[in-house]
C-alpha positions in Angstrom: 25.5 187.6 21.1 22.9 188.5 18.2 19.2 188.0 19.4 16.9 185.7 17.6 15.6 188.7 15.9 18.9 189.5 13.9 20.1 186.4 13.1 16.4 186.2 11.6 16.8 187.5 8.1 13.0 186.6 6.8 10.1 184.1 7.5 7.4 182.6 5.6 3.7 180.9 6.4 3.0 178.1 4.1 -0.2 176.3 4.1 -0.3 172.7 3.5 -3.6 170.7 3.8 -5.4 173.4 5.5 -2.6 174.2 8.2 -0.5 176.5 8.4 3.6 176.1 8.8 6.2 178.4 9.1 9.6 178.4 7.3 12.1 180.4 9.0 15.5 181.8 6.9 18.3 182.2 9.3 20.9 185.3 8.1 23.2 182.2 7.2 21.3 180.9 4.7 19.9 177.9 6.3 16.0 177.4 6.4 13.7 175.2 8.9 11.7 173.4 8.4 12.7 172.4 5.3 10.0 172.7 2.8 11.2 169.6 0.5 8.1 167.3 0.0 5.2 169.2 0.3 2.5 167.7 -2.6 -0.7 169.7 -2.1 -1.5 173.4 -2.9 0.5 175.6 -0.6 0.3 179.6 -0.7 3.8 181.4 0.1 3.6 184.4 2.0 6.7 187.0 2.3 5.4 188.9 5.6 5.8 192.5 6.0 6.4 192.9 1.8 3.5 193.3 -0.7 5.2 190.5 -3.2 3.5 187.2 -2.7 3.0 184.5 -4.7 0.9 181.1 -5.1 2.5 178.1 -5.7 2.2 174.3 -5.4 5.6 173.0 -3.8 7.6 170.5 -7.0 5.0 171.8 -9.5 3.4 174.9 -11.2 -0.5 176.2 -10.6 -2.5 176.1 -13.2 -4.4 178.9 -14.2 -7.1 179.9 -16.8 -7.8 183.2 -17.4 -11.1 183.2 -20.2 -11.0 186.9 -21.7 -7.2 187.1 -20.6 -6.1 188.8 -24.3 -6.3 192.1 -23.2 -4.0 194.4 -21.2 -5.1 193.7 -17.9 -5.3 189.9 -18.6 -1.2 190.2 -20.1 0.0 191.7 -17.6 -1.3 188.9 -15.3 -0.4 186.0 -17.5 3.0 187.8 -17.9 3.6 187.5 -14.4 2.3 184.0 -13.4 4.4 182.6 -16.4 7.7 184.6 -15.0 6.7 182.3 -11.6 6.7 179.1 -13.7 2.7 178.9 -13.7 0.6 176.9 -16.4 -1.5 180.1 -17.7 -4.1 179.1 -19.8 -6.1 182.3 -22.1 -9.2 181.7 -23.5 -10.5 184.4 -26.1 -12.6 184.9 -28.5 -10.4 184.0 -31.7 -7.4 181.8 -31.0 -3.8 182.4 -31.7 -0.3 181.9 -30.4 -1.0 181.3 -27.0 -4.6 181.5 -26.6 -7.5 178.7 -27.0 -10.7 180.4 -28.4 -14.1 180.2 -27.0 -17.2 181.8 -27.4 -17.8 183.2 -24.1 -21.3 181.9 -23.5 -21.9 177.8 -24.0 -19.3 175.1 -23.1 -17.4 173.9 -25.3 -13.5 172.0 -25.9 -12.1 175.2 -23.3 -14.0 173.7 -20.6 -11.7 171.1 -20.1 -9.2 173.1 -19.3 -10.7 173.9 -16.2 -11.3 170.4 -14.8 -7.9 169.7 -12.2 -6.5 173.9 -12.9 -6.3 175.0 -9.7 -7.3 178.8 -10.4 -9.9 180.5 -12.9 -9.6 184.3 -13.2 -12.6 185.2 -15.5 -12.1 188.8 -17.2 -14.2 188.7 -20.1 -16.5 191.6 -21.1 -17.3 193.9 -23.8 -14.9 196.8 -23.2 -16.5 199.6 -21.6 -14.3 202.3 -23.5 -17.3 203.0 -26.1 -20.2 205.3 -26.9 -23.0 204.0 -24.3 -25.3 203.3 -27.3 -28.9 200.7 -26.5 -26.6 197.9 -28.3 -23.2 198.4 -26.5 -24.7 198.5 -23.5 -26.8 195.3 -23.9 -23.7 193.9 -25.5 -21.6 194.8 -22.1 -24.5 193.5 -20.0 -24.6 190.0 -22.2 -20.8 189.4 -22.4 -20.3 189.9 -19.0 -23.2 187.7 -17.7 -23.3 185.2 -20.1 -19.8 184.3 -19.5 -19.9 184.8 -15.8 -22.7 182.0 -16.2 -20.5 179.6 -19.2 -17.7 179.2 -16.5 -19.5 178.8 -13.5 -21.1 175.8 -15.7 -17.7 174.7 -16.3 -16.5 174.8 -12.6 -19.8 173.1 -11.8 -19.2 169.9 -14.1 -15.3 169.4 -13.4 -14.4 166.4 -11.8 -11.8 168.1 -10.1 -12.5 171.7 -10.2 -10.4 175.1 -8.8 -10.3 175.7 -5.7 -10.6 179.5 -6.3 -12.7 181.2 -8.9 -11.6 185.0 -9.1 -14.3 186.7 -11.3 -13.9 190.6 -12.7 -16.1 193.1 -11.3 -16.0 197.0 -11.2 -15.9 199.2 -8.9 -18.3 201.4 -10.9 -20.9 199.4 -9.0 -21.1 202.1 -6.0 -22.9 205.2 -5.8 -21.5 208.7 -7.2 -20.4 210.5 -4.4 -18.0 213.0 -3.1 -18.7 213.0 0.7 -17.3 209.8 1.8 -15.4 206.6 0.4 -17.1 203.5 -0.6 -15.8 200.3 0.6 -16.9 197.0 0.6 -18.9 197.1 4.4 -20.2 200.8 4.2 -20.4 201.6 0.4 -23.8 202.9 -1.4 -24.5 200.7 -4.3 -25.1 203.1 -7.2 -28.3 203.9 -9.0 -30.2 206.2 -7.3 -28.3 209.6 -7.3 -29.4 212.5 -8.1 -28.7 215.1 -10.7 -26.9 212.2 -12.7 -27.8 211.2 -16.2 -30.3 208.6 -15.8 -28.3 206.0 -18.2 -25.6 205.4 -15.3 -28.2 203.7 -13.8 -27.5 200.7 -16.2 -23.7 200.6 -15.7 -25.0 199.8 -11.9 -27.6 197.2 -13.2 -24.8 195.3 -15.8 -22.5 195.4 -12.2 -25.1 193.9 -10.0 -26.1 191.6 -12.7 -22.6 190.2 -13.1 -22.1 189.9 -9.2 -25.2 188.1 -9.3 -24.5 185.3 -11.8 -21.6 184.9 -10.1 -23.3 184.5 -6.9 -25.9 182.3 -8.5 -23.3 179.4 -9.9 -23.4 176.1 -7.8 -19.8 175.5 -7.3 -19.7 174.3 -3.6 -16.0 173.3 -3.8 -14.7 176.7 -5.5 -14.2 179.4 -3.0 -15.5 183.1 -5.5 -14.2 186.2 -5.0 -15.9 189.2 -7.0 -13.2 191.8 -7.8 -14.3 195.2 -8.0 -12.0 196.8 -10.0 -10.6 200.4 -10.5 -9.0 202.1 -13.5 -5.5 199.4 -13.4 -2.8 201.6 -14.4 0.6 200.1 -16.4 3.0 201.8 -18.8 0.9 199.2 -21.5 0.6 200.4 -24.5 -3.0 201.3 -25.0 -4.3 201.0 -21.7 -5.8 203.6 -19.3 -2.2 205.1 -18.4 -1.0 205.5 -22.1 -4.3 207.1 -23.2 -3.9 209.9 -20.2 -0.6 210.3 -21.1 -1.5 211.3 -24.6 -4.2 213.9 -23.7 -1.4 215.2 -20.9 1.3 215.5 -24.1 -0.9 217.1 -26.1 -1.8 219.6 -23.5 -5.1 218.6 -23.6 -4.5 217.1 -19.8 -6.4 219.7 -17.2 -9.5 219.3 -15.1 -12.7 218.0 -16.6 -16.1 220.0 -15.5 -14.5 221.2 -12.6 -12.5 218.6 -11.9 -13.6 217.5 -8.0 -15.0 214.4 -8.8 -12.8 211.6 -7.4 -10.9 208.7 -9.4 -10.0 205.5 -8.4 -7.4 203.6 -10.0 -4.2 200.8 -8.8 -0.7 200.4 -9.7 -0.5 196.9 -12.4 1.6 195.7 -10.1 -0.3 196.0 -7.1 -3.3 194.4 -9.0 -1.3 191.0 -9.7 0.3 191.2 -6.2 -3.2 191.5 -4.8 -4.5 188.8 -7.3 -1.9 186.1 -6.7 -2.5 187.4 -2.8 -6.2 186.6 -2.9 -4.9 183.1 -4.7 -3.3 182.4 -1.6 -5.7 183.4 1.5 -8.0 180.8 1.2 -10.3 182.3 4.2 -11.1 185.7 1.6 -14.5 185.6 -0.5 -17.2 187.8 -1.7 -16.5 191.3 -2.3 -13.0 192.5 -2.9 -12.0 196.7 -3.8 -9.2 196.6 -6.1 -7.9 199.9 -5.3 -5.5 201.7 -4.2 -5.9 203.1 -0.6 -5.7 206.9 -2.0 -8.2 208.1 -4.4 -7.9 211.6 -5.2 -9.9 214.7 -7.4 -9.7 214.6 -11.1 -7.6 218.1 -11.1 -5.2 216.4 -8.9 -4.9 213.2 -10.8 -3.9 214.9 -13.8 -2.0 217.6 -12.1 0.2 214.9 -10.8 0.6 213.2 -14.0 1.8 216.6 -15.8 4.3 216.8 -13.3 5.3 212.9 -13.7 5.3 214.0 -17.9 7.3 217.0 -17.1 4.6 218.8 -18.7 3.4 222.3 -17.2 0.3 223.2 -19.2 -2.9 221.4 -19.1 -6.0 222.7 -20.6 -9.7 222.5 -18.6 -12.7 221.3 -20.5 -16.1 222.1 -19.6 -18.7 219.7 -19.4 -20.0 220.2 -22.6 -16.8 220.3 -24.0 -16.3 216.6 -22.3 -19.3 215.5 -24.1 -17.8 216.6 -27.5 -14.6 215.1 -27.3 -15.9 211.9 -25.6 -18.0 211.7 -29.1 -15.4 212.2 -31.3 -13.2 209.9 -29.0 -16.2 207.5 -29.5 -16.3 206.9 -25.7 -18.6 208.4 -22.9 -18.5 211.2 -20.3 -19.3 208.7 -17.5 -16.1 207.3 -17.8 -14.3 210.6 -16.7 -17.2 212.4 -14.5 -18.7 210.0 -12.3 -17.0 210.5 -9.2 -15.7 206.9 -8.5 -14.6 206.9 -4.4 -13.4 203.3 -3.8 -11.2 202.2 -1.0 -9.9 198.9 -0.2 -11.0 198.4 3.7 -11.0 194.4 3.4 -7.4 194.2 1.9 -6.1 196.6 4.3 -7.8 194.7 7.3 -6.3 191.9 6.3 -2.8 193.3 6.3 -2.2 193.7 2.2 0.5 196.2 1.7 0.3 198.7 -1.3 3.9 199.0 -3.4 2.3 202.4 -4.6 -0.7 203.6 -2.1 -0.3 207.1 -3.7 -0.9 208.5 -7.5 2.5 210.5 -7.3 4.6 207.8 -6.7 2.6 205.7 -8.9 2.6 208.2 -11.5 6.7 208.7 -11.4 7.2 205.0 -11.2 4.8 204.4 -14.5 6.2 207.2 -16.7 9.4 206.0 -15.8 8.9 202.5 -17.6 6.4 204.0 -20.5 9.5 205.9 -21.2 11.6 202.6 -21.2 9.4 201.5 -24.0 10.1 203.9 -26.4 
């Protein structure tokens, strides 16, 4: 006779009203206890698989994602839609399929967020420029001025999310090579030495955008602060494709040496570990978005010539960084700080990476850029 244990072919934990329940699915098909009927917010939880998703039993979330226009904000609206989710982008100009707002004083969007049950806030000036006085004040003011616009939002609903996930960076910790920073024994950035004193202010625009969301008096909305790394997807565009293109044209080798560490996660990783956090209602505060294996700059892109199929990748000195990163119109700090991030409260909490390492990452990614040509 077949134990429990085989004629178990999977089992979920759903949380209704604050409790959890378990649905068992027998290898026949049938499921107890049934789910029918459920009405508030559950959270649906595949154990033992990284592939997890929110959802309300009979009826889609509803999310709003302000600043969700760009890559990283497609790629989740992409998937919540392909779950059946309200997604609702706000950006800075409308068009098909996103309401415009300013990204600093309330205004017709902030309706959307009374009775949505999730607000992921990614707006910010992009950080891919020339670290000029006025882009940096620009990134500082776009990311804390919005920060403040939605927690102003969340703070006059009637009915306002239960969970308010709000972009960070994991730039915010120290550069270092001897040890990984994670969120209970990290060194907050800013006083290193032998760095360019302007990195300083990439820590102060981090702390500052923590701290207004830290500030916002939204009792009812659990915050999480997501400290993101570089989010790799075969995107057009994003991080990945602009490697790619300095590994294609041979240009791909170590930068100044090429020990300093980068930390980066799989798209799909990021949106499990979003819709994840979505679910686990007992996570707040600090969150590493990262995966689990950050590795040297020379192996990074030593990995991602072999994933090309490309052999030959040329070294640039500092100085030579500096150059291209102004002719690039971007900045050195980008590619040479030695970012170290792991993801020690995910992991605790049993979050399982699709794609832990850069190779497999790397083959899985140039795999589907190819499928998009």
């Amino acid at each position: 006779m077949p134990s429990t244990q085989e004629k178990l072919a999977s089992f979920w934990s759903v949380r209704v009203n604050d409790q959890w329940r378990t649905i068992f699915r027998w290898a026949d098909g049938a499921t107890s206890p049934p789910s029918q009927g459920l009405k508030t917010h559950a959270a649906v939880a595949r154990h033992g698989h990284a592939a997890l998703w929110s959802w309300r039993a009979g009826e889609a979330l509803k999310i709003v994602i302000p600043g969700g226009s760009g890559q990283v904000g497609q790629l989740l609206a992409r998937t919540f839609k392909r779950h059946d989710h309200q997604v609702v982008v706000l950006g800075r100009q409308a068009s098909a399929g996103v309401m415009a707002w300013d990204g600093q004083s309330l205004g017709d969007w902030a309706q959307e967020l009374d009775g949505a049950d999730v607000v992921i806030n990614l707006a910010g000036r992009s950080v891919n420029c020339r670290y000029t006085a006025a882009n940096m004040k620009d990134m500082m003011e776009s990311r804390v001025n919005s920060t403040r616009v939605v927690g102003q939002a969340i703070e006059l609903a009637k009915v306002p999310p239960r969970v308010w996930l709000q972009m960070s960076t994991a730039t915010i910790y120290a550069h270092r090579f001897d040890a990984a920073n994670d969120e209970v024994t990290g060194i907050i950035g800013g006083n290193e030495p032998e760095v360019p004193a302007y990195w300083g202010y990439s820590i102060q625009i981090a702390q500052a955008w923590e701290k207004a969301l830290d500030e916002a008096n939204t009792p009812r909305t659990r915050k999480v602060a997501l400290r993101t790394a570089m989010v790799m997807s075969a995107d057009r565009g994003g991080i990945f494709d602009v490697l790619l293109k300095l590994v294609r044209t041979g240009l791909g080798g170590s930068m100044a040496g090429g020990k300093q560490y980068m930390s980066w996660i799989h798209g799909d990783d990021f949106v499990t570990a979003v819709d994840w956090l979505i679910a686990h209602d007992e996570v707040a505060g600090a969150i590493n978005l990262a995966a689990p294996e950050p590795l040297p700059q020379a192996a990074f892109m030593r990995d991602l010539r072999k994933a090309a199929g490309v052999s030959i990748g040329l070294p640039a000195t500092k100085w030579m960084a500096q150059v291209g990163a102004y002719f690039l119109r971007t900045d050195t700090e980008l590619t040479l700080k030695s970012r170290r991030v792991v993801p020690k409260r995910l992991l605790d909490a049993g979050f399982k990476f699709a794609f832990p390492s850069w190779p497999k990452a790397a083959d899985d990614l140039m795999r589907r850029w190819r499928a998009k040509t």
